[in-house]
PAZAPA-4460 file (N, C-alpha, C; in steps of 0.05 Angstrom, whole numbers, plus 32768, in hexadecimal, padded with zeros to 4 digits):
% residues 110
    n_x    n_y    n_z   ca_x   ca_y   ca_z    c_x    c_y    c_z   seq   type   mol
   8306   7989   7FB3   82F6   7975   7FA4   82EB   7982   7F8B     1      X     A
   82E4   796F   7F74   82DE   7979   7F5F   82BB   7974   7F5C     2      X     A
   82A9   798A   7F5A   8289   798F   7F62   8282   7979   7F54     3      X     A
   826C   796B   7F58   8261   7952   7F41   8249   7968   7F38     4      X     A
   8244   796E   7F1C   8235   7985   7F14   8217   7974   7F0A     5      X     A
   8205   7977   7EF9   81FA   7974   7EEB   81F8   7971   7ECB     6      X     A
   81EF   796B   7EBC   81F5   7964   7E9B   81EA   7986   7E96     7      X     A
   820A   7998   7E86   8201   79AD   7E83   81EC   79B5   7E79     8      X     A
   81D5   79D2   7E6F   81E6   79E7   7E84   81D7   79EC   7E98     9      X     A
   81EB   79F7   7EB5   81EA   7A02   7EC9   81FA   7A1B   7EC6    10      X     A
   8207   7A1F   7EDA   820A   7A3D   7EE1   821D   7A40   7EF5    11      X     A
   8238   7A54   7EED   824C   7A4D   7EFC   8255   7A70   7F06    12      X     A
   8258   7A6A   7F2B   825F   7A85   7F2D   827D   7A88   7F36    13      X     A
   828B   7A96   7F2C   82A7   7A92   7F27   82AD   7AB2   7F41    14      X     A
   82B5   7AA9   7F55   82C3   7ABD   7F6B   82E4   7ABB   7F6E    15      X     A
   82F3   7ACB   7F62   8307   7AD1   7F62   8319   7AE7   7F6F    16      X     A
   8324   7AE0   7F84   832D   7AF8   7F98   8348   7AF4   7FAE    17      X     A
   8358   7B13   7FA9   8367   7B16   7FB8   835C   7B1D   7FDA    18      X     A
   8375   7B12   7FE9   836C   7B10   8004   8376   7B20   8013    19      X     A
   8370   7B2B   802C   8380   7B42   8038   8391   7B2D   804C    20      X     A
   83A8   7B34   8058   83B1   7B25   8067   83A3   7B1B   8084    21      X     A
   838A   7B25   808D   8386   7B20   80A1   836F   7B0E   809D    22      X     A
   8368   7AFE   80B3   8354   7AE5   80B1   833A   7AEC   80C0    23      X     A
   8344   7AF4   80D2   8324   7B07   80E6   830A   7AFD   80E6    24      X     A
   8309   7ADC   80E4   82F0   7AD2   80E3   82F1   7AD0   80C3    25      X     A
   8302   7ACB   80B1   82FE   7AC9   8098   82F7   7AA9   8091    26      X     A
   8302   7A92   80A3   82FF   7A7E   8099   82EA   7A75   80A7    27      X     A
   82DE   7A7B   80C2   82C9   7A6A   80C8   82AC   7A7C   80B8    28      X     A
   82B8   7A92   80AB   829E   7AA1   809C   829B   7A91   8085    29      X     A
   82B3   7A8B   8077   82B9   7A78   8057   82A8   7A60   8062    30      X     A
   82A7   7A52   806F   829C   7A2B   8074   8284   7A35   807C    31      X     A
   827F   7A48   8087   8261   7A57   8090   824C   7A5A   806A    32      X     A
   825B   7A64   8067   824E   7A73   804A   824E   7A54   803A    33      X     A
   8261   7A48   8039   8259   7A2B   802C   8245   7A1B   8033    34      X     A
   8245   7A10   8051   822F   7A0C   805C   820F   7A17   8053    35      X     A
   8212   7A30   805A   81F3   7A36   8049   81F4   7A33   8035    36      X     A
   8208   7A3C   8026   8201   7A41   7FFF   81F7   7A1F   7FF5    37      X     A
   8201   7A0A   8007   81F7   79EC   7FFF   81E1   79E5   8003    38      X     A
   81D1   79F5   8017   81B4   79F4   8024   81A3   7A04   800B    39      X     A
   81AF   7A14   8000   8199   7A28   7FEA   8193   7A1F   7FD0    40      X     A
   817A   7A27   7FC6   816F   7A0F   7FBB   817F   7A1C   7F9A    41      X     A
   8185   7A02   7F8C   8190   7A09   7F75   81B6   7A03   7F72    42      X     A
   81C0   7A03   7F8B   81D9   7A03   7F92   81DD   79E5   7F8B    43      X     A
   81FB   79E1   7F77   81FA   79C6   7F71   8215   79BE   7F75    44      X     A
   8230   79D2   7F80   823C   79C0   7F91   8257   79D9   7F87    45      X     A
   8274   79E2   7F8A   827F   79F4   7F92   829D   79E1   7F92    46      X     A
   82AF   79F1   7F83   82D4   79ED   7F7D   82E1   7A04   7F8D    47      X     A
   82F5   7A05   7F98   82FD   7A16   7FA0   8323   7A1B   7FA4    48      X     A
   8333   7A29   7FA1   8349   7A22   7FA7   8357   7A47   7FAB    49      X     A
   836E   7A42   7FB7   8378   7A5E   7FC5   8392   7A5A   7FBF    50      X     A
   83A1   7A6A   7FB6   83C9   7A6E   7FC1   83C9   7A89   7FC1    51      X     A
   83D4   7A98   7FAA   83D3   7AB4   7FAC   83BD   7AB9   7FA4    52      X     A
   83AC   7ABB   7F8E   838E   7ABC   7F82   837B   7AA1   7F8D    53      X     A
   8366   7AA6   7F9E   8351   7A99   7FA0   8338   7A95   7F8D    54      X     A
   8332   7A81   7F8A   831C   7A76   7F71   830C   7A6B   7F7F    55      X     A
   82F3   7A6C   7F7B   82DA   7A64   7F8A   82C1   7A5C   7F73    56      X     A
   82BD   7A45   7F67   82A8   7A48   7F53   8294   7A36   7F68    57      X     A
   8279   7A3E   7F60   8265   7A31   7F6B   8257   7A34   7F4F    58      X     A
   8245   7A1E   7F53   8230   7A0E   7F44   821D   7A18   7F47    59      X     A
   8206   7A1E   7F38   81E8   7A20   7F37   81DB   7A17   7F1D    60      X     A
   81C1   7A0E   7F2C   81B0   7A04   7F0B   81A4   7A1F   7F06    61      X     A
   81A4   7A36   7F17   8196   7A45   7F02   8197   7A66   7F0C    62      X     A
   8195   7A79   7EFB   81A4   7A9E   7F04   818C   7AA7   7F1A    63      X     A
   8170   7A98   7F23   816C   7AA1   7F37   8172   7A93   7F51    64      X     A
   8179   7A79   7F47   8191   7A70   7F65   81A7   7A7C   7F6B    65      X     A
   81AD   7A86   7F58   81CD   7A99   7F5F   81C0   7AB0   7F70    66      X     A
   81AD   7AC1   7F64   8199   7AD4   7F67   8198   7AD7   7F8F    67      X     A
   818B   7AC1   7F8A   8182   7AB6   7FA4   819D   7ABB   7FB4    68      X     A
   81AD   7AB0   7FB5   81C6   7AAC   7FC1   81D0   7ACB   7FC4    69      X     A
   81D2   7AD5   7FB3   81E0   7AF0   7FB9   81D6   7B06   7FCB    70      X     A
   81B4   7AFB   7FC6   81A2   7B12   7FD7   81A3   7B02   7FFA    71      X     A
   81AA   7AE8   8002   81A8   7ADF   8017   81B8   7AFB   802C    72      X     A
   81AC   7AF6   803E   81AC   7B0C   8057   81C7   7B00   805E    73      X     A
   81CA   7AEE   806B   81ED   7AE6   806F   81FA   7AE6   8061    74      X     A
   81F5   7AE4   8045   820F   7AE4   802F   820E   7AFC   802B    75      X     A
   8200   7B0C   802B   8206   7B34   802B   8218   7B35   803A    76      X     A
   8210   7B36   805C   821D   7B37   8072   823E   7B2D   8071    77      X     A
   823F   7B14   8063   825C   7B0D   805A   8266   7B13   8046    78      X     A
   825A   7B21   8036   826C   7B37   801C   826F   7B54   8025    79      X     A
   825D   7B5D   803B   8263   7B73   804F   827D   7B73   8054    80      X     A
   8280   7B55   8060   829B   7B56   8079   82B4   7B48   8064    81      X     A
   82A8   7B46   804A   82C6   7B45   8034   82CD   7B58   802A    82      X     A
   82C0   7B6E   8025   82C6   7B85   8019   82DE   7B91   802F    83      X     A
   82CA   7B95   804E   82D4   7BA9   805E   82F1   7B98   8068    84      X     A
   82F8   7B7F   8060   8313   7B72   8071   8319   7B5E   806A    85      X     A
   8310   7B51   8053   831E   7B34   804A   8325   7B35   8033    86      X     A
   8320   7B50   8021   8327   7B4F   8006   8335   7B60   7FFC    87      X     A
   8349   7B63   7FF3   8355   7B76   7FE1   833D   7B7C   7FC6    88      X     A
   8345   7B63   7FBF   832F   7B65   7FA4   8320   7B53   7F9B    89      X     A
   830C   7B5A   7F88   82FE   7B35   7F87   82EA   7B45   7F6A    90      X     A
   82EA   7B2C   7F5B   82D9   7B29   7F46   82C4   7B15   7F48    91      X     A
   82AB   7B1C   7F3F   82A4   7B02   7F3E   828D   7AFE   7F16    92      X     A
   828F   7AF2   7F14   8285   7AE7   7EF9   8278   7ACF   7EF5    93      X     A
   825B   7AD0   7EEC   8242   7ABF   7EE8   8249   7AB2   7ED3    94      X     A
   8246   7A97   7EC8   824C   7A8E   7EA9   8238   7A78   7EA7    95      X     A
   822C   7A7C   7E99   821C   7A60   7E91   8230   7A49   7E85    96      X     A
   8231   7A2E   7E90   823F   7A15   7E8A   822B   7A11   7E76    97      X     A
   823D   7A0A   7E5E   822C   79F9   7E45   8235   79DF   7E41    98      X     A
   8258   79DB   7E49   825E   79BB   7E46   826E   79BC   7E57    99      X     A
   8274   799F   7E60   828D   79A0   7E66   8292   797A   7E67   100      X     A
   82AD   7976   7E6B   82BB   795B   7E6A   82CA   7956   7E85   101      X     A
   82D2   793D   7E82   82D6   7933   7E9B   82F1   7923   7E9A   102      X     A
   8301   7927   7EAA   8319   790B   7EA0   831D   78F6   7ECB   103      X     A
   831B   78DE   7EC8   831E   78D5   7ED6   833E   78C6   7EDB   104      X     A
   8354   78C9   7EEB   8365   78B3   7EE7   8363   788D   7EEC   105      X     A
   8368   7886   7EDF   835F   786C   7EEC   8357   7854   7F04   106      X     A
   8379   7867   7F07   8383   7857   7F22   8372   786D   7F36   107      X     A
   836A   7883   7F35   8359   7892   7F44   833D   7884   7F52   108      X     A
   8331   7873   7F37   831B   7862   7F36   8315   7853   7F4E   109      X     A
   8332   784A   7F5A   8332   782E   7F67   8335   7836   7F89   110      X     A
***
């Protein structure tokens, strides 16, 4: 699904990462980490998609909600357990949203 954001700007954290072949609790950790990150205050809603490169952007109104988020005791604990076995590699990159546009299809509408 495509996030319903706010009238820019907000704040976009862009997680981009290779996966190791093994799953080891990778996906019930992924719906885990979403689950909270929607409960934390500032969090305004998250795109995500995987084939060979995984993309993960999440939403924030603001760099100490991200702040917030990164220092959470479970989301450490789950970048612990990505380093040591779910990741080959991973970037991640903060950007402030200044605009953006929208296209709807019609027949989507209905």
């Amino acid at each position: 699904m495509i996030a319903h954001t706010p009238t820019p700007p907000y704040y976009a954290v862009i997680f981009t990462s290779m996966r190791t072949i093994h799953d080891d609790g990778y996906s019930d950790t992924a719906n885990r980490m979403l689950e909270l990150a929607s409960t934390m205050p500032g969090f305004l809603g998250v795109e995500s998609a995987r084939k060979d490169v995984g993309i993960t952007v999440s939403y924030w109104d603001s760099l100490e909600a991200i702040r917030a988020w990164r220092q959470h005791p479970d989301h450490i604990h789950a970048q612990n357990e990505g380093r040591g076995k779910w990741y080959v590699s991973f970037t991640t990159r903060i950007c402030r949203v200044e605009a953006e546009s929208s296209f709807l299809c019609q027949s989507a509408k209905k």
